[in-house]
KEDRENZA-498539 format. One record per residue: residue in one letter; x, y, z of N, C-alpha, C, CB in turn. Coordinates in steps of 0.1 Angstrom, whole numbers, plus 2048, in hexadecimal, padded with zeros to 3 digits. Atoms other than C-alpha are relative to their C-alpha. Glycine has a CB too. Layout:
AXYZXYZXYZXYZ/...
end
This chain:
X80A7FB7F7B4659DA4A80380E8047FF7F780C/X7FD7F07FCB5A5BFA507FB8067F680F805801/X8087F780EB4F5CAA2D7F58018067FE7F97F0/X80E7FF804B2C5C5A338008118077F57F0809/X8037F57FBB285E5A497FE80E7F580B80280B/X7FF7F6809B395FCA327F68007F080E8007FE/X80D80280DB275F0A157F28088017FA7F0800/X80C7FB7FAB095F5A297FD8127FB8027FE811/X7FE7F27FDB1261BA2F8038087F080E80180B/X7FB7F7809B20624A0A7EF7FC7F98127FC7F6/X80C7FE80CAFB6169F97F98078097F87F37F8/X8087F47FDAEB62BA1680280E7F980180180E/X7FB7F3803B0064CA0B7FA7FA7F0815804805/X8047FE80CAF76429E77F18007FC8077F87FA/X8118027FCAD063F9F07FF80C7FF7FA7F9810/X7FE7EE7FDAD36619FE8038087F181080580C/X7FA7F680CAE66719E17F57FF7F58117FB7F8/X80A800807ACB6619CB7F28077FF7FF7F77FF/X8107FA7FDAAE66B9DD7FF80E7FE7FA7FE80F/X7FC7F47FFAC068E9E07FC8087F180F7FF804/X7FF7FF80BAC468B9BB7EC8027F980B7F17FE/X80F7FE805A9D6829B57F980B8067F77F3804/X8087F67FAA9169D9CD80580F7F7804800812/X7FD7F380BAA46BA9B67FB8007F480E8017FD/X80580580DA966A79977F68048048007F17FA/X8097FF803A776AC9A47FA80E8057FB7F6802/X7FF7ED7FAA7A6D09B38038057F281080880D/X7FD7FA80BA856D79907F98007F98077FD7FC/X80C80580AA666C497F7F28088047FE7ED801/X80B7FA7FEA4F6D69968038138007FD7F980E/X8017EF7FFA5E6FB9947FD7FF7EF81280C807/X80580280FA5C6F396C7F27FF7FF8077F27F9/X8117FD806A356ED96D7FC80D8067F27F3807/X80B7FB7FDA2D70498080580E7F97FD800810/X8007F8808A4071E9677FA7FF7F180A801800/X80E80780CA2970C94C7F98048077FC7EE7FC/X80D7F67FDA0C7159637FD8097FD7FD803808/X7FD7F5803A177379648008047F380A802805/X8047F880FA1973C93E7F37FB7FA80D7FD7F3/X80B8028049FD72B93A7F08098058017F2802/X8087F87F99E774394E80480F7FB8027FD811/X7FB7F580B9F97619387F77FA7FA80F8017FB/X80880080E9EA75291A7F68097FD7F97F57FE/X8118008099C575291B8018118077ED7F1808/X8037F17FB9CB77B92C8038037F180B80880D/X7F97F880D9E078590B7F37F97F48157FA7FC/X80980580F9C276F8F27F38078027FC7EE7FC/X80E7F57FF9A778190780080F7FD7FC80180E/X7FF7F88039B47A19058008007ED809802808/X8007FF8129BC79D8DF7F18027FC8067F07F8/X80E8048039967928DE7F98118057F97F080C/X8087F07FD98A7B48EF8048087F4805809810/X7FC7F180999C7CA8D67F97FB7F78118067FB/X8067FF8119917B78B87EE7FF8028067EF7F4/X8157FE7FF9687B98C780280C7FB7F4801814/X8047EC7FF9727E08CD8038037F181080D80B/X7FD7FB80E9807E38A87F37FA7F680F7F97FB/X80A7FE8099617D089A7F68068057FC7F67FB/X80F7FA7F89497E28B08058117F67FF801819/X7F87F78099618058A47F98017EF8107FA7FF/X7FE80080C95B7FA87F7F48007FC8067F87FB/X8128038009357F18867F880A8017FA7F780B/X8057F67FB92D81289580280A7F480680380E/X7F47F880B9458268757EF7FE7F28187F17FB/X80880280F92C81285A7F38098067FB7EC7F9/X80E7F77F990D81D86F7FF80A7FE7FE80280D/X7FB7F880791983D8707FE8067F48087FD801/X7FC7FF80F91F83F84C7F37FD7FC80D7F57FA/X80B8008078FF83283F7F58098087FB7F17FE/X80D7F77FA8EA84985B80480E7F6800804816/X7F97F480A8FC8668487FA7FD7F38137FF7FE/X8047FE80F8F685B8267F37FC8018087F67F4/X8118027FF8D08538307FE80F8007F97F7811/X8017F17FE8D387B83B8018057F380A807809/X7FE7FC8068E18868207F47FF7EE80D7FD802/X80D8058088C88728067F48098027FB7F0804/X8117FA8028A888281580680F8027F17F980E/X7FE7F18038BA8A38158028017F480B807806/X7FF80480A8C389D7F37F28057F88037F2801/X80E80280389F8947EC7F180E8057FE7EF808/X8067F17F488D8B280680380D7F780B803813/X7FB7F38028A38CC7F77FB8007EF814802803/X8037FF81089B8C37D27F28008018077F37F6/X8107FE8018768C37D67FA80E8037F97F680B/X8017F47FE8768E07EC80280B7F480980080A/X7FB7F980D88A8F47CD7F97FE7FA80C7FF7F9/X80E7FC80C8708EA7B77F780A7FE7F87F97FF/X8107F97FC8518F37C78068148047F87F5815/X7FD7F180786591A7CA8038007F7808808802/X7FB7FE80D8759187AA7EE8007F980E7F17FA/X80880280B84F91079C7F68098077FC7F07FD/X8097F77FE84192A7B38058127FD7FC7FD80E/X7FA7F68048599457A87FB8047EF80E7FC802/X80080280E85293C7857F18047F78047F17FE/X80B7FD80382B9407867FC80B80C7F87F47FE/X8017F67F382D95E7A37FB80B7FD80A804807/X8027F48058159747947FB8098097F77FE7F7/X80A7F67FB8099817B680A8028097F17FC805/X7F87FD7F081898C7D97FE7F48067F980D80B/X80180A7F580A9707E98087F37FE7F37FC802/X7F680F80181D9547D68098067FE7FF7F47F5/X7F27FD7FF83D9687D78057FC8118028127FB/X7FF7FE7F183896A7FF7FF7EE8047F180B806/X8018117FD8309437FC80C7FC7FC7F67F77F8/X7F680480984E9417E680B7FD80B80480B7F5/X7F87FF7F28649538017FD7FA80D80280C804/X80180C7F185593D8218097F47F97EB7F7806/X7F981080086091D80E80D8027FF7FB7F57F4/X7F67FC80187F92F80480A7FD80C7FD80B7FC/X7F88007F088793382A8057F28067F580480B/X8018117FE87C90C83280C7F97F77EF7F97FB/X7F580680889690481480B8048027FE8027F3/X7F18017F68B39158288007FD80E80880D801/X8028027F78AA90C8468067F18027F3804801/X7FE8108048AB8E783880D7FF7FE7FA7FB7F3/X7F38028068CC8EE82B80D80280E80180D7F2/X7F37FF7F68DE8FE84B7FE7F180A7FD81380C/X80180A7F78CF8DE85F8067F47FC7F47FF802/X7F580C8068E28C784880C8027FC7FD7F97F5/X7EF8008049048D884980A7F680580680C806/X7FC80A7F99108C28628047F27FB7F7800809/X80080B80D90F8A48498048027F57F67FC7FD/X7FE7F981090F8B682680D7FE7FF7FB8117FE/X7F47FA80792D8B081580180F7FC8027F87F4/X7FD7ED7FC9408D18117FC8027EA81C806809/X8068048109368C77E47F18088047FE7EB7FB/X8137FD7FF90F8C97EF7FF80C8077F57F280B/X8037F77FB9138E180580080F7F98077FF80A/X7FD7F78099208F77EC7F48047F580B7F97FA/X80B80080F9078F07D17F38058067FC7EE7F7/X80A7FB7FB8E98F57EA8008118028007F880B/X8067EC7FC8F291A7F48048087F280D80A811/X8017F980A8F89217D07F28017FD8077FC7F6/X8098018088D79147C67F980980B7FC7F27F9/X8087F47F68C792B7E680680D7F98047FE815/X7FA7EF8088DE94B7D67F48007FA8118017F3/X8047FD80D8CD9447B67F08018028057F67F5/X8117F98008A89437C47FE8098077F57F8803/X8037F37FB8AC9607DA7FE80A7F9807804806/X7FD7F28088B89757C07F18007F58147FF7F5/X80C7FD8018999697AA7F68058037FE7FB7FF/X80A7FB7F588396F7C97FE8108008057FB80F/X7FD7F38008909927C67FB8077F480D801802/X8047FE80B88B99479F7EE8018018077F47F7/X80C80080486898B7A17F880A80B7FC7F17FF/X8037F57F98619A27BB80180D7FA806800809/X7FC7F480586E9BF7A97F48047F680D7FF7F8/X80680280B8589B078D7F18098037FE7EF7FC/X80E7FD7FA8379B57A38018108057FD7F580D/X8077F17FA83D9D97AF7FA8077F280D80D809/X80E7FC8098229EF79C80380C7F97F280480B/X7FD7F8809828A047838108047F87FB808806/X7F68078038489F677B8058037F07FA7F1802/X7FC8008098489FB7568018117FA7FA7F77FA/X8057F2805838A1F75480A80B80B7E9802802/X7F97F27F5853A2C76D8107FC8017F8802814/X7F1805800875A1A75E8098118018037F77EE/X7F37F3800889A407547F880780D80280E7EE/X8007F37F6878A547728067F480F7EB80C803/X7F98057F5885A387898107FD8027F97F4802/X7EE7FD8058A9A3A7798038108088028027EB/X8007FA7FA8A5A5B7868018018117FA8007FB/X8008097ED89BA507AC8097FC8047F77F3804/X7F58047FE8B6A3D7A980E8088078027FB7F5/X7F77FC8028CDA517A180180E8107FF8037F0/X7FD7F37F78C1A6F7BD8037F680F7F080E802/X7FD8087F08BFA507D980E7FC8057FA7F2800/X7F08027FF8E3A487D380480B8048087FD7F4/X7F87F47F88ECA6D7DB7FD80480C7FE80C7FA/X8058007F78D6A6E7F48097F480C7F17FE7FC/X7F780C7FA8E9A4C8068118077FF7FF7EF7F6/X7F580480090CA587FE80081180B8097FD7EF/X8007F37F891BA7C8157FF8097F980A802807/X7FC7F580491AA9E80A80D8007F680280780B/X7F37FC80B931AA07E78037F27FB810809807/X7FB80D803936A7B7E47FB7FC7F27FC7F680B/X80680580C932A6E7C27F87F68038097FB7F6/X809809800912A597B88027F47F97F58067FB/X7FA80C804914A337B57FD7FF7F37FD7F3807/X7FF80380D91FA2B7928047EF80380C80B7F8/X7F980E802928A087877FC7F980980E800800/X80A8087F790F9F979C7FA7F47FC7F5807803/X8068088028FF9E678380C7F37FC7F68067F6/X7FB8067FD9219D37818067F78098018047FE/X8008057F391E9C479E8007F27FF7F4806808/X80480E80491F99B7A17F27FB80880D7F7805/X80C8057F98FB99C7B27F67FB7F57FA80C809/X80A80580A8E298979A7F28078017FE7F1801/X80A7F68058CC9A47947FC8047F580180A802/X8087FA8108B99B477280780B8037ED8037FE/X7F77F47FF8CA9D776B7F98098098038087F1/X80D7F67F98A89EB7748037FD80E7EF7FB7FC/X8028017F48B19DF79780C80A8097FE7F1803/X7FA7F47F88C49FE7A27FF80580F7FD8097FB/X7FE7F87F28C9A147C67EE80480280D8117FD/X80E7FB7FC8A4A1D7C17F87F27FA7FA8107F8/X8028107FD89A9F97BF7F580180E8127F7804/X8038007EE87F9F37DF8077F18057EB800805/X7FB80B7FB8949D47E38108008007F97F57F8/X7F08017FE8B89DD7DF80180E80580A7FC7F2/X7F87F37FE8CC9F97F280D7FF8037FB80980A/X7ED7FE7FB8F3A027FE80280B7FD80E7F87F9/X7F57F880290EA157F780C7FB7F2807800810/X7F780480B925A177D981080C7FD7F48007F3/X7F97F7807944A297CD7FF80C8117F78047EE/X7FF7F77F794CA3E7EE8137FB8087EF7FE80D/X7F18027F996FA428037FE80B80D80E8067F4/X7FC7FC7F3973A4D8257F380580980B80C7FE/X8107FC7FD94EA5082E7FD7F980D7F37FC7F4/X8078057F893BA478497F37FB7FC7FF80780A/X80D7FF803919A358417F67FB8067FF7FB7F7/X80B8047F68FAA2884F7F18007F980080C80D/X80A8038058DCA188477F77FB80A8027F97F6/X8098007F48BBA188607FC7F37F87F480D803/X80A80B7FD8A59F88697F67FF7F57FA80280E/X80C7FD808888A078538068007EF7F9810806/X7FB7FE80E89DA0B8318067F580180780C7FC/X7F881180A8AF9E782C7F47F480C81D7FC804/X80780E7F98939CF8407FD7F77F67F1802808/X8038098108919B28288068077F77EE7FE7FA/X7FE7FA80F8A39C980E8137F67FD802819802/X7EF8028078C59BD7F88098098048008027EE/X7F67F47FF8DE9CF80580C7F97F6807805812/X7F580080C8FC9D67EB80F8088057F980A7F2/X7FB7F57FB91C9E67F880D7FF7F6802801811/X7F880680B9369E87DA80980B7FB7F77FA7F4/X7F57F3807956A007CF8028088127F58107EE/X7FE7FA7F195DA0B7F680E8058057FC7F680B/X7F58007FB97CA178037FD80480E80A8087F8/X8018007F2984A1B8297F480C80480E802806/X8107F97F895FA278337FD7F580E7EC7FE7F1/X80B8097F6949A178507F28007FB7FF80780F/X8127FE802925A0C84C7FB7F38077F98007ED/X8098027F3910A088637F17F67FA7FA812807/X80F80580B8EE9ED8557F97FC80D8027F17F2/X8058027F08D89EF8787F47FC7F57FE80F80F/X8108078078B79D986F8067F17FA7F880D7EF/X8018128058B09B385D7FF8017EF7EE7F5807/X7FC8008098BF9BB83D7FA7EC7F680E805806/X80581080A8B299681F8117FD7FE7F48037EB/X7F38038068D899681280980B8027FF7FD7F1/X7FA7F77FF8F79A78148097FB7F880380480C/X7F680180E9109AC7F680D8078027F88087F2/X7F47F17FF9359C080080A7F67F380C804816/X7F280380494E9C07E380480A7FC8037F87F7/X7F77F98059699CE7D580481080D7F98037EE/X7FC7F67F396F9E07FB80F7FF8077F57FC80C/X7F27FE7FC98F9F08077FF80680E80980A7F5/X8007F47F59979F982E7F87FD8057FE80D7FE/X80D7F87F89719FA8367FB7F680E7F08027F2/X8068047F895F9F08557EE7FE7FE805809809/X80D7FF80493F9E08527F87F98097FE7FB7F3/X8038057F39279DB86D7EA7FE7FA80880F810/X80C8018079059CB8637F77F78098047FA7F1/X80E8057F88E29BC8768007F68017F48027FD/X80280D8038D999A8747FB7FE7F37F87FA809/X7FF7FC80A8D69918517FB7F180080B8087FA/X8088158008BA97184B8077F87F57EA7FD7FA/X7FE80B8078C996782E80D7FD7FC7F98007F5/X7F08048038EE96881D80980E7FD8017F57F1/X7F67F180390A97D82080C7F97F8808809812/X7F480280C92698180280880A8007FA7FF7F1/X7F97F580194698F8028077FB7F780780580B/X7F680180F95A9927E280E8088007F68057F2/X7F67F780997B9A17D97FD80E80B7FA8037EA/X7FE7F77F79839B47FC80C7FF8047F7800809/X7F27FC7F79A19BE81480180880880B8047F8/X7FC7FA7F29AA9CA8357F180780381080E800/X8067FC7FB98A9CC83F7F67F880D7FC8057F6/X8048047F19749C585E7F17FB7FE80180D80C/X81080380594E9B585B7FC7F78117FE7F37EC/X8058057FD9379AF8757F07FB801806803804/X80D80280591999C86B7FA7F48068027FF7F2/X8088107F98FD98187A7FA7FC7F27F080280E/X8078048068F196A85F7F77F27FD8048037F9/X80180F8028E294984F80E7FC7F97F37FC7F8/X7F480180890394483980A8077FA7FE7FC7F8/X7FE7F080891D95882B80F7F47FA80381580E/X7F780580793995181180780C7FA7FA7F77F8/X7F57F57FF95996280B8067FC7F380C80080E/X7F880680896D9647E980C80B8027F87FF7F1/X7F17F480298F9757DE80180D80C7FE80A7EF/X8017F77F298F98880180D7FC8087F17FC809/X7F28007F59AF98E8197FF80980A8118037FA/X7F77F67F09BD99C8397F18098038138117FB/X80C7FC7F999799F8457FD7F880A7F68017F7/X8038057F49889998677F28037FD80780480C/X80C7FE80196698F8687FB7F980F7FB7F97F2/X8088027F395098D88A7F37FC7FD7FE80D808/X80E80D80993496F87F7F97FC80A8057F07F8/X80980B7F791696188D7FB7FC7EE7EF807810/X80A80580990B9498737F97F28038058017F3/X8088107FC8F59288768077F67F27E98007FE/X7F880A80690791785780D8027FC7FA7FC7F5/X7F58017FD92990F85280780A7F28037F0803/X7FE7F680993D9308438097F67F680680E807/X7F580580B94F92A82180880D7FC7F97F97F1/X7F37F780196E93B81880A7F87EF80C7FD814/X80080480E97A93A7F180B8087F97F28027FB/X7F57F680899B9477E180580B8097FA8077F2/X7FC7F77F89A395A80380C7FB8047F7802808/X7F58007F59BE96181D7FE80880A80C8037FB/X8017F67F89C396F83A7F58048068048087FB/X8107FF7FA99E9718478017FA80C7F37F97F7/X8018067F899A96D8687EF80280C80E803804/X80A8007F997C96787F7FD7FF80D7FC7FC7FC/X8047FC7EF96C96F8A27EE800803805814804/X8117FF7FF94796E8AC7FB80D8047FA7F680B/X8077F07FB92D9898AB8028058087F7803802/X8007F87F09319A48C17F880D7FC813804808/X8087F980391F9BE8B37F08068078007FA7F6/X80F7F97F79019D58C67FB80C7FB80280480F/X8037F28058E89EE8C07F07FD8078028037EC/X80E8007F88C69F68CE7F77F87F37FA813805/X80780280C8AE9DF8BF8037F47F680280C7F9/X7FC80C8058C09C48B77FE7F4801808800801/X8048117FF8B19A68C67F17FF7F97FD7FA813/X80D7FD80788F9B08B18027FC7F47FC80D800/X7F980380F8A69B28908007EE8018148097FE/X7FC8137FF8AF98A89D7F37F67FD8057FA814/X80D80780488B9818A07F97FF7F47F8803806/X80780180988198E8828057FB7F17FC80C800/X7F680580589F98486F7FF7EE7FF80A805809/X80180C7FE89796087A80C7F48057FB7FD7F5/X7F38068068B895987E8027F781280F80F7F9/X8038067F18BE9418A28108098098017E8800/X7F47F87F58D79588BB8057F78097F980E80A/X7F480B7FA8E19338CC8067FB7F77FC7F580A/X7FA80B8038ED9238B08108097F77F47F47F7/X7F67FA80690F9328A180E7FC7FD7FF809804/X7F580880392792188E80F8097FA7FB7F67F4/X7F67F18059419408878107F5801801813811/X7F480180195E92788D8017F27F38077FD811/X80480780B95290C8707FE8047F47F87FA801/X7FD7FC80F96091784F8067F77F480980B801/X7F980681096790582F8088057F77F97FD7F8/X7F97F780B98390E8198017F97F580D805802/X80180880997D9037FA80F8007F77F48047F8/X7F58058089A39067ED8057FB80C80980B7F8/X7FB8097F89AB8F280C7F97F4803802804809/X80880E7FE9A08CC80C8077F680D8017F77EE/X7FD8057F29B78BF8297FD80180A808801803/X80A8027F29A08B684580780180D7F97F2801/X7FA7FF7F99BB8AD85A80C80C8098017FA7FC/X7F47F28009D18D18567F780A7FF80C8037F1/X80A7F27FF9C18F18608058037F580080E80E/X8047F680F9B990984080D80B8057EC80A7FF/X7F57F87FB9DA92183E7F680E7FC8107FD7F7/X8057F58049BE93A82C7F78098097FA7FD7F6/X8077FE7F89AE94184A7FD8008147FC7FA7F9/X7FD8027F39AD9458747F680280980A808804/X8077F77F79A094989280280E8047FE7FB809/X7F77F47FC9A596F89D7FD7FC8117F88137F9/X8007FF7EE9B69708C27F480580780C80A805/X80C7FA7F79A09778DF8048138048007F4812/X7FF7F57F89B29968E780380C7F380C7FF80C/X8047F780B9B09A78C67F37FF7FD8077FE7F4/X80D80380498B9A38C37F980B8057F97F2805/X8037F37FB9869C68D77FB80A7F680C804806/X7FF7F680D97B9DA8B87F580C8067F97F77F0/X8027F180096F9FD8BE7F28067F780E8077FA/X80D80180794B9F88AE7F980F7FC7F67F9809/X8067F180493FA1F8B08108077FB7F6809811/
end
């Protein structure tokens, strides 16, 4: 009967120890779910999130094709626009027996670069290419057949060789030799279309000159400026085209210019010109000051660097209007180099010029 007590007392203490025992079991079973809760409330964040990026990547990829076919929809009816257009001049050049369908010729002419600078933005830098050749090649027609139409044309070939020949002395300074080797030139002209031309004028073959050409003598005319060494020239007025090659040194400061400016086979020289387009070949260590509306090309160069128009003169916002050319839109820092195709790596042939060299000394 003395046992019984203690008995009693050791299965109480072993009650306890058990219960002690179940209450840690289940402090242990309940901090364990509720670290299962916890990752289970992670999950569905990390499968949602996953879910947003892969909407954003097909929405990304959805927007990319879109994109991509609104472009090649553009490019199709430019394609299609630009080749019709070229016909209807090409077929009014071709039967242009009068003034009035030359003048019809040149409106659509206009409407056909007009078409072309509005689809640079899209145009592969291929099409873009091929388009402002095939505009070169009907200006220069446009020009041909104009020549064709002035009047008396055949009965005044040797006394206009003549003309020529005194207008060129007349354009160059006091003692300067008269432009030779003119008709060498890479402008797609007939020979007959010399310095006494009513559609072509410049300068040729001069060194250290100063020149200048009024509003009233190159409006709509070809200008030519070719064999130059460090001269200046001055082209105040709305010049059709402008031609500089084979120029050393010179400074060349020119109007707004409606249609295309070409520089060939130059060096260390300075050009500031407004146009619709302009394209650069074998040219270096020149700075050119641009307004143009389509995107400049640059071709077997170096060293060319560019700044925006700055150029003034009385008379100049008249030249703009009549020029046609738009004075807000000006893409002077969008140039193509056609011996550079890495989109991602600026063009080594080519720069912007600093802001604090751009001070140039215009008069």
């Amino acid at each position: 009967m003395k046992g019984a007590p203690g008995g009693r007392k050791a299965g109480e203490r072993k009650l306890e120890v058990n219960m002690e025992a179940a209450s840690c079991s289940a402090a242990t079973v309940g901090n364990g779910d509720m670290g299962s809760q916890r990752d289970l409330s992670l999950v569905p964040k990390r499968l949602q999130r996953r879910e947003q990026e892969r909407q954003l990547e097909v929405e990304r990829r959805k927007q990319k094709r879109q994109n991509q076919e609104v472009e090649e929809e553009k490019s199709e009816f430019f394609a299609a626009a630009f080749a019709r257009e070229r016909a209807a001049v090409e077929e009014l050049l071709e039967s242009g027996e009068s003034v009035e369908r030359l003048e019809e010729a040149a409106s659509r002419l206009y409407g056909l670069q007009k078409l072309l600078n509005d689809s640079v933005l899209f145009l592969a830098a291929y099409d873009l290419r091929q388009g402002q050749e095939a505009l070169a090649r009907l200006q220069a027609a446009l020009a041909e057949r104009r020549q064709e139409l002035q009047p008396k044309k055949r009965f005044a070939f040797k006394t206009r060789k003549k003309d020529a020949a005194s207008a060129t002395k007349a354009d160059a300074a006091p003692g300067a030799p008269a432009a030779e080797g003119i008709l060498a030139s890479p402008l797609p002209l007939k020979e007959e279309r010399g310095f006494g031309s009513s559609w072509v004028c410049g300068f040729s073959n001069l060194e250290s000159q100063v020149l200048e050409k009024k509003a009233d003598e190159l409006h709509q005319h070809d200008v030519l400026l070719t064999e130059l060494s460090n001269c200046t020239i001055k082209l105040y007025g709305n010049p059709n085209t402008l031609r500089l090659t084979k120029a050393r040194g010179c400074k060349v400061l020119c109007g707004p210019v409606s249609t295309s400016v070409f520089l060939e086979d130059c060096s260390d020289c300075v050009l500031a010109v407004a146009c619709q387009q302009l394209r650069i070949h074998t040219t270096r260590d020149t700075r050119i000051f641009l307004q143009v509306v389509s995107r400049a090309i640059v071709e077997d160069c170096n060293g060319i660097q560019f700044a925006p128009y700055t150029w003034n003169y009385p008379g100049i916002d008249k030249d703009f209007e009549g020029s046609g050319l738009d004075r807000s839109k000006n893409n002077w820092t969008d140039i193509d180099d056609f011996n550079w195709l890495a989109r991602d790596v600026a063009s080594p042939n080519w720069s912007i010029l600093p802001e604090e060299e751009r001070k140039i000394q215009w008069d």
